[in-house]
N, C-alpha and C positions, 0 to 999 in steps of 0.2 A: 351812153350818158353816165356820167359820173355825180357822185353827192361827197368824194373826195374822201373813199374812204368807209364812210359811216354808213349809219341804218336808222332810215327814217323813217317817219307814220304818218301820212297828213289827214287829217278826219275833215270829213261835209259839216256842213250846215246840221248841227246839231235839234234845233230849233225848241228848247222846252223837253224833248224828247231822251226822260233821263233813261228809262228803260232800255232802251236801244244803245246807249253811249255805255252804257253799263256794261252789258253785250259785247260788243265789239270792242270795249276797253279789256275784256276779259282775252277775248280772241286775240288782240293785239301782243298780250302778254305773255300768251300759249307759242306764238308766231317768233315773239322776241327771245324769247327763253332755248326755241331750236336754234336761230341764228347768230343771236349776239356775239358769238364766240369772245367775249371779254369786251367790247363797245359797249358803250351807257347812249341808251339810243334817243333817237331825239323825238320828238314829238308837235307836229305842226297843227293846230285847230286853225280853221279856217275861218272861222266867227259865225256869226248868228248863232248864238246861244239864247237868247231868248225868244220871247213871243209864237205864236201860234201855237204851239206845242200845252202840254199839260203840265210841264211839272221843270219852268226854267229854275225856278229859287233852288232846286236840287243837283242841278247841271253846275251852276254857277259854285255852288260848295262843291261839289266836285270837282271841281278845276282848281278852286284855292288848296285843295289837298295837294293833287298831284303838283300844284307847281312847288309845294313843301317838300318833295322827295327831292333825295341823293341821288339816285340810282338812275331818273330819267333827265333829259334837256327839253323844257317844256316853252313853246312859243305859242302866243295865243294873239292871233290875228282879232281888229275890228271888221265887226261888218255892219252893214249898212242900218241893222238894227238896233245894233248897241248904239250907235251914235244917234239913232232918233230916240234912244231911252234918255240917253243925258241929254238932247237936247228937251226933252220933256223935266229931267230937274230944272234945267236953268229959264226955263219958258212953258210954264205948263197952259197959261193961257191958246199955248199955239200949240196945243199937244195931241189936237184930233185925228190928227191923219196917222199922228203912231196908234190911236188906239183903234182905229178903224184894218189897218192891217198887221195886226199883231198883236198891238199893247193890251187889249183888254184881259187877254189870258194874262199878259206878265202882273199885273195890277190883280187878278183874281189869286193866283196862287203865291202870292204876298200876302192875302186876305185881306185883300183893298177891296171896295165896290166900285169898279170902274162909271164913271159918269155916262148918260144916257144921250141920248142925239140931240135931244136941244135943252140940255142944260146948261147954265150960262157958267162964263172964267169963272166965279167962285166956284163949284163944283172941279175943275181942275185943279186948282190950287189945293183944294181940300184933298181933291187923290194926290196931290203931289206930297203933299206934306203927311200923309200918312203912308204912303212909302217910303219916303225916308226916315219915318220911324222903327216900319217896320225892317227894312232892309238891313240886315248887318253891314257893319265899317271893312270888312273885308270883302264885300260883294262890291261896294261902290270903288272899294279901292282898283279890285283887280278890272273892273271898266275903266277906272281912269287910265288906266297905264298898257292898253289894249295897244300893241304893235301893228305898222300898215302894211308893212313887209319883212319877210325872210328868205332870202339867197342862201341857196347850200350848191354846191360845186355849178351844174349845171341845169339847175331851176332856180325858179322865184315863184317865190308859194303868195298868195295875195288874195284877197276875200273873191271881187267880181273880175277882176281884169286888168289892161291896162293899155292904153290909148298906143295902137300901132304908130311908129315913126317919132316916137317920146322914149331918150334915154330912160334907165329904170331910176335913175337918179334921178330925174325930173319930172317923174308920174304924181300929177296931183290928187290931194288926197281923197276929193268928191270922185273921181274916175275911178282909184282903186277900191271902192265901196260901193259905188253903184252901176258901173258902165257894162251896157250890155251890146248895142247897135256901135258898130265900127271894130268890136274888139271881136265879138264872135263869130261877126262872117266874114274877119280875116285869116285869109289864106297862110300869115305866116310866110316866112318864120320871125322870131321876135329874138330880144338879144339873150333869153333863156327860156325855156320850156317851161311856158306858165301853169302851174299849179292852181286851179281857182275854185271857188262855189258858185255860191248866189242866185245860179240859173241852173233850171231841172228842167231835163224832158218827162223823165221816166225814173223806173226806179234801176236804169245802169247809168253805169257812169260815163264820160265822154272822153273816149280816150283818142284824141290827134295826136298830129305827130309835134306839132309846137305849142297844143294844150292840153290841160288834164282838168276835165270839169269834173268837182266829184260832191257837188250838190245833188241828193237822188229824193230830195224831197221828204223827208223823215216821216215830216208832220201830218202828210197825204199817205205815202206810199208804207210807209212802216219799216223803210229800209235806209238804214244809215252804212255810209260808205267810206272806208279806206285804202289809201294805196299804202304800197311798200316798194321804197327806194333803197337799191344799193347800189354799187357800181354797176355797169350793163345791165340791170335784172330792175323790171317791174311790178308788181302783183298786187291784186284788186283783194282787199276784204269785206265784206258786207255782215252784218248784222241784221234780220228780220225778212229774209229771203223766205218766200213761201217754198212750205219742204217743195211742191210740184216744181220749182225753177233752183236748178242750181247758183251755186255764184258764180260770178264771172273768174273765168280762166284766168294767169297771168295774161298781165295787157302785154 
């Protein structure tokens, strides 16, 4: 399998979880620094950066940095989260079901008081509008402008998936953010070796031969995961592996 050359990073589902991204952002740069041999290497997030986790407002400036640097090529995938947050700006009356599986940490570590189960749309609107006060113009920006896909040689990196027997050019945008029933218990193969998140068994990663799950659960398992692409060569990095369990070998 080729990536055409280059040396790439694709990071999991972050989710809130700056410690761990911290981590293995450091790991990554220990990794890069033996190999790069002269490459400015690339860097693929996989999206969900927010919600459940403790500390996304921290994740999210960290990503505005890195995508400031020279040195790296930074892609930062949507996932199915960031899009239920903006769809929480633009419709906060309808905004329960993000805070039920997620939002309420993103809204707490803004230092919003996320709204109660049966408070009525004005208490929505009122979290929503004091989010977007408190939220810096650089956090909403770099949500707005959240990519749905990235192709390098012989992958395609993508948040959950992408609907078997649908050019990649024709994958719609609800399937590459949420689809999991048709896309995971196929067999393969697809028209690139999908790189994806969004679904966790455990905390390793799932490595087939026509996919690469590397959702490991952050926000539960305390383990955030990377792969490493070159030409022919694989390798799994993880961040928060309990000392008793090594990390995962190259895949």
């Amino acid at each position: 399998m080729s990536v055409d050359g280059g040396l790439v990073y694709a990071i999991g589902d972050i989710h809130g979880c700056y410690d761990a991204m911290k981590a293995l952002l450091a790991d990554i740069a220990r990794d890069c620094a033996e190999r790069a041999a002269g490459r400015r290497p690339v860097l693929i997030f996989l999206g969900d950066y927010v919600d459940r986790g403790p500390h996304p407002h921290k994740v999210l400036e960290a990503l505005v940095w890195l995508q400031r640097r020279a040195d790296v090529e930074v892609h930062l995938l949507k996932g199915n989260h960031e899009q239920a947050l903006l769809a929480f700006l633009e419709e906060p009356e309808a905004g329960g079901g993000w805070l039920r599986f997620g939002g309420a940490e993103t809204l707490a570590a803004y230092g919003v008081v996320p709204p109660g189960p049966y408070d009525g749309e004005d208490a929505y609107v009122r979290a929503r509008d004091e989010l977007m006060e408190r939220m810096p113009a650089s956090h909403l920006r770099l949500l707005e402008r959240l990519e749905l896909m990235v192709v390098v040689g012989d992958y395609a990196f993508v948040h959950a998936g992408v609907r078997p027997g649908t050019p990649l050019a024709d994958q719609t945008e609800a399937d590459l953010l949420w689809i999991r029933q048709g896309f995971l218990d196929a067999a393969g193969p697809f028209e690139k070796v999908v790189v994806h998140g969004h679904t966790w068994l455990d905390a390793r990663p799932q490595l087939l031969g026509h996919r690469i799950g590397l959702d490991t659960g952050a926000y539960a398992t305390g383990v955030l995961t990377a792969l490493r692409l070159g030409d022919g060569e694989q390798a799994v990095l993880q961040a928060g592996v309990p000392a008793d369990r090594p990390s995962p070998v190259p895949a």
